[in-house]
C-alpha positions in Angstrom: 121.0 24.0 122.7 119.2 20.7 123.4 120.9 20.1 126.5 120.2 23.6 127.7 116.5 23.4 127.3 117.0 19.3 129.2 118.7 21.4 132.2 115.8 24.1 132.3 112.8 21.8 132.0 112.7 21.1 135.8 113.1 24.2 137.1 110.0 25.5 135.0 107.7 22.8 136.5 106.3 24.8 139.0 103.0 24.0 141.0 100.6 25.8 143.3 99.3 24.3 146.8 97.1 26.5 149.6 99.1 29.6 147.9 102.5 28.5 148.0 104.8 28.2 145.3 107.6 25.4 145.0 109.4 23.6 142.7 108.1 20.0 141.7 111.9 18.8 140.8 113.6 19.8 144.1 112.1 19.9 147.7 115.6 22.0 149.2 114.1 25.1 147.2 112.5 27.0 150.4 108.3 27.4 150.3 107.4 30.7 149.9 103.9 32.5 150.4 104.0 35.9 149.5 100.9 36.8 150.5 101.7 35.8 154.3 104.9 37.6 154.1 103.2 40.7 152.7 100.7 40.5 155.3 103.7 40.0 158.3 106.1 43.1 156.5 102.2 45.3 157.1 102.0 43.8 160.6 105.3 44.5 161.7 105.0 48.1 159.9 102.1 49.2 162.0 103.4 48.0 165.4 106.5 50.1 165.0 104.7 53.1 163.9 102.3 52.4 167.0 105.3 52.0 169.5 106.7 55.5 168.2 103.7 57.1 168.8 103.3 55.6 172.0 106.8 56.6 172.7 106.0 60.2 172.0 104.2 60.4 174.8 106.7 59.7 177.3 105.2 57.0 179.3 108.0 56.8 181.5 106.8 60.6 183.0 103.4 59.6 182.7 104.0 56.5 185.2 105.0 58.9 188.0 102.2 61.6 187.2 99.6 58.9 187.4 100.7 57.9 191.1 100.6 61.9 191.7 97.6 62.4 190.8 96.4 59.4 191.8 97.6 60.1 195.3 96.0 63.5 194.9 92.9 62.3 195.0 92.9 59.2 197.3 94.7 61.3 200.2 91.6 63.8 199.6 89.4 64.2 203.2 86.3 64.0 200.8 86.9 60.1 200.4 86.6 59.4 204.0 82.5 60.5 203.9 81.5 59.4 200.3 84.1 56.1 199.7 86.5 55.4 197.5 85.0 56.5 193.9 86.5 54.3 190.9 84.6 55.7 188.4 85.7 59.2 189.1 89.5 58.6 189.6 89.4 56.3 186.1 87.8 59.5 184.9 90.9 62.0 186.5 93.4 59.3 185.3 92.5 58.6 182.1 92.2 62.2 181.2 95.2 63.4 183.1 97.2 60.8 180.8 96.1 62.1 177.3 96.7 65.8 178.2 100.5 64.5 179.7 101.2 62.5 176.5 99.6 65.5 174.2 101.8 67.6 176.1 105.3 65.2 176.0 104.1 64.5 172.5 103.7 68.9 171.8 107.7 69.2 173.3 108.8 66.4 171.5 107.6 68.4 168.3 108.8 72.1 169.2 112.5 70.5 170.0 112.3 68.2 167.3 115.5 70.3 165.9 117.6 70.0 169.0 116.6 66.4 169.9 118.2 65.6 166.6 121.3 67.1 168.2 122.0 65.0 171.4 122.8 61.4 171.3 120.3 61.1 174.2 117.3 61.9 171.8 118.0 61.4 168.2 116.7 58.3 168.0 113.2 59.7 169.2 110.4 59.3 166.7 110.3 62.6 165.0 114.1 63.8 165.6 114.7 60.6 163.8 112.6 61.2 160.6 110.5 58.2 161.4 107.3 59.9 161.7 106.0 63.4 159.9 105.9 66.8 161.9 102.6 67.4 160.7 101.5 64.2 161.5 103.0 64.5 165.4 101.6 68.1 165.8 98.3 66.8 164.8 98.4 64.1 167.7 100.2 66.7 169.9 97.1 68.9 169.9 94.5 66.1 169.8 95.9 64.2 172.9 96.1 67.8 174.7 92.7 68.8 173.3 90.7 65.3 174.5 92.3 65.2 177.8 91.0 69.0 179.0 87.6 68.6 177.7 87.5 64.8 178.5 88.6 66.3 182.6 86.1 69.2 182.2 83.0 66.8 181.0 83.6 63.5 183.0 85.5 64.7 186.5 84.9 69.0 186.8 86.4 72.5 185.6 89.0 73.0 188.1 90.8 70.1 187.1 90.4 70.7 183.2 91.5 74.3 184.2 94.5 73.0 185.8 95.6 70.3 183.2 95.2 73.4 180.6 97.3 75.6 182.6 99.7 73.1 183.3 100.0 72.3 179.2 100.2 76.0 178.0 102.7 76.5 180.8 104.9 74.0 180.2 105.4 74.1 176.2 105.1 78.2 176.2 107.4 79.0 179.3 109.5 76.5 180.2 110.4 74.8 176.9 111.6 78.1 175.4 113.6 78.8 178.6 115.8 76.0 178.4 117.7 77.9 175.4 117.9 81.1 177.4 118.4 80.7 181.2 119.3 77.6 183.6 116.2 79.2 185.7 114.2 77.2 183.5 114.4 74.3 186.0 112.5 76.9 188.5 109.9 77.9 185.6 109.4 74.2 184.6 108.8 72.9 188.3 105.9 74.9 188.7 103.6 72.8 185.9 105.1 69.6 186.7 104.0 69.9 190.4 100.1 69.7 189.4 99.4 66.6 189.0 98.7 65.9 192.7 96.4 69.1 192.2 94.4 67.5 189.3 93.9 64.5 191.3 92.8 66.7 194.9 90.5 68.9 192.6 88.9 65.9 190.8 87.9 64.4 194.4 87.1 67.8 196.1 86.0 70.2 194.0 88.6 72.4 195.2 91.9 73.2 196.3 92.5 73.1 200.4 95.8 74.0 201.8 96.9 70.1 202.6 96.9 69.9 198.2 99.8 72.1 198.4 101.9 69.9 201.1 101.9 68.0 198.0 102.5 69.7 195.1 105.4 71.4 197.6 106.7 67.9 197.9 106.5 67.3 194.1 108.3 70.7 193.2 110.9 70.5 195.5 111.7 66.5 194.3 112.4 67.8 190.8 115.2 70.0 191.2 117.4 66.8 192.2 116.0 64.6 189.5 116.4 67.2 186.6 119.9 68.0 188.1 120.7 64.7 187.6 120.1 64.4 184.3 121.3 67.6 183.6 124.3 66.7 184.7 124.6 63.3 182.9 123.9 64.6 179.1 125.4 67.7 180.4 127.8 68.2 176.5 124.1 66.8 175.1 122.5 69.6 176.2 125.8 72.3 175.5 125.7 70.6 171.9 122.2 71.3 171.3 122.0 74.9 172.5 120.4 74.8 176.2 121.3 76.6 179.2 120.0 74.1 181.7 123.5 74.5 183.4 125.5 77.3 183.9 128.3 77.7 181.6 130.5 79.5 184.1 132.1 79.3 187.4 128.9 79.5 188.9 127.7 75.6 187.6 128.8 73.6 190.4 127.2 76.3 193.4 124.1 76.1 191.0 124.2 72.1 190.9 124.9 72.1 195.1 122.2 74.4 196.0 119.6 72.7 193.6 120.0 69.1 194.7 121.5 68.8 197.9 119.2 72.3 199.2 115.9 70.8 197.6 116.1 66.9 198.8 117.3 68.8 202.6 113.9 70.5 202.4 111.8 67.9 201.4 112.7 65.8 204.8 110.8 68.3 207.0 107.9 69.0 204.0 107.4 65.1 203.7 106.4 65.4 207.2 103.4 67.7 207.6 101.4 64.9 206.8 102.2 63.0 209.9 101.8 66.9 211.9 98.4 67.2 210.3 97.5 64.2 211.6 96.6 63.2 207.8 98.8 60.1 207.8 100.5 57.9 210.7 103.8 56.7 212.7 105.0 54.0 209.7 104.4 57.2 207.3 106.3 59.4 209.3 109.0 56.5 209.5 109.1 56.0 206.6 109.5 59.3 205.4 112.6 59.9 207.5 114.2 57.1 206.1 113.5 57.7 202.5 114.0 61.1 202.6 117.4 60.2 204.4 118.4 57.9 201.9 117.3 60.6 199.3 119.5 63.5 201.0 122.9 61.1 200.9 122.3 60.5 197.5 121.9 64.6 196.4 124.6 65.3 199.2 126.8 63.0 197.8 126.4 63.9 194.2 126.8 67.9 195.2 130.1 67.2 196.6 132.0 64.4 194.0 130.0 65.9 190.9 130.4 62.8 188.7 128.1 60.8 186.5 128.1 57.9 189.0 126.8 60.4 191.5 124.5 61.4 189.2 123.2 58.2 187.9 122.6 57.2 191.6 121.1 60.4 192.7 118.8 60.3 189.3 117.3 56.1 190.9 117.2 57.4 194.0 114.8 60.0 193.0 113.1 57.4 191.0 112.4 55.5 193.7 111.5 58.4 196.7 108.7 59.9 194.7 106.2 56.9 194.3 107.6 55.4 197.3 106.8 58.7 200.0 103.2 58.5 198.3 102.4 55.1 198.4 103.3 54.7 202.1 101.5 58.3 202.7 98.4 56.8 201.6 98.6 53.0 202.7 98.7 55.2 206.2 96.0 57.5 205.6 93.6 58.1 208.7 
């Protein structure tokens, strides 16, 4: 018994310095302050609940929205007699971007179900179990709900009106019509054409027939991007109940028409600009070529069908959007 308290002795000599704890009798025995490590385990708790919030809004839609709208309302003829006005299109963007994440952050909770379903979204915030239903449906709702007043108080009514439409739209017709009919693609590209609306309607005050050259160009571009990814998480989407492809012999005329017919159309829409007299020869270059590059891409996924087509024909799309409207407006007259 003596030698057992002799061996214990040292190891019970314990000290205190600026909050650590260690062991008087052998430096090896690691430092430890719990009160730092307490406070790290909180940090580190708070930035991953903040990056899965953040993450339910979809910033990766939002990106290409923003340069809608923004273009929206740079390539508006009111510009050329009052300037460009910062203010206001900080106002249009800021607003436009909480009623887009509301609205990514509203589907994310009415699919929450299915997303848990496809490999492609189970590990999504709420599909996952990370974050609470309630708890997502309450930010849904307040993102949506600050971004149409913030629109109808700082910018006007038309563009709160058309960011309202554009919500209620998409999470009431096309969100429930990707369980029932592949048409939902048609349904869905009518709200997520508006952004280059909310942007025209911020600067003007109103809607004049060269907006809709652009929200033409913006519906058209989606068919080949959503057939693309349709195509890619195409068992994804069979596992999880949704119709976004034909399950017959019918698919591969549906998947022909919608991407190679759409990004065909686009070449003479992309144009009018250059017609109009709104935008210049490098735009109207330009727009050949991209919209060329664009059509191989869809052409060439309608006729091998495979994910590698797809995958190619989803970054070309990627790229052709933000890329027609920079070089539209960097040529504005």
């Amino acid at each position: 018994m003596a030698r057992i308290e002799q061996n214990r002795r040292p190891a019970a000599r314990c000290f205190e310095v600026g909050g650590h704890l260690g062991m008087a009798s052998d430096p090896k025995i690691v430092v430890l302050n719990v009160a730092e490590v307490a406070r790290q385990i909180r940090a580190a708790g708070l930035y991953a609940t903040v990056s899965d919030y953040w993450a339910l809004t979809k910033p990766e839609v939002n990106f290409l929205i923003l340069i809608t709208t923004f273009a929206g309302f740079y390539l508006a003829p009111a510009l050329a007699m009052g300037g460009f006005r910062a203010l206001l299109i900080t106002h249009t963007l800021f607003g436009t971007l909480l009623v887009a994440g509301g609205t990514g952050t509203l589907n994310q909770f009415l699919e929450r179900s299915f997303d848990a379903q496809m490999r492609r979204t189970a590990r999504r915030p709420l599909a996952s179990g990370r974050l609470k239903a309630s708890h997502v449906l309450s930010f849904g709702i307040s993102l949506s709900l600050a971004g149409t007043v913030y629109l109808a108080l700082a910018v006007n009514v038309l563009a709160s009106l058309l960011a309202a439409v554009t919500v209620l739209s998409y999470l009431f017709l096309y969100t429930p019509l990707k369980r029932k009919t592949p048409l939902c693609t048609l349904i869905g590209a009518f709200p997520g054409a508006v952004p280059p609306l909310i942007g025209w309607a911020a600067a003007r005050g109103r809607l004049d027939p060269e907006a809709w050259v652009l929200y033409a160009m913006v519906f058209l571009w989606q068919f080949p991007h959503f057939m693309a990814i349709a195509w890619i998480y195409r068992e994804d989407y069979a596992r999880a109940g949704y119709l976004v492809l034909p399950l017959d012999e019918r698919r591969d005329r549906f998947v022909i028409w919608q991407s190679s017919a759409a990004s065909l159309a686009l070449i003479p829409l992309s144009l009018i600009p250059a017609i109009t007299g709104e935008s210049g020869l490098v735009y109207s270059v330009e727009a050949l070529i991209v919209g060329s590059i664009f059509f191989y891409f869809s052409g060439r996924f309608a006729f091998c069908r495979s994910n590698v087509a797809a995958r190619q024909m989803l970054a070309a799309s990627i790229v052709y959007l933000p890329a027609i409207f920079i070089v539209m407006m960097l040529n504005k007259k």
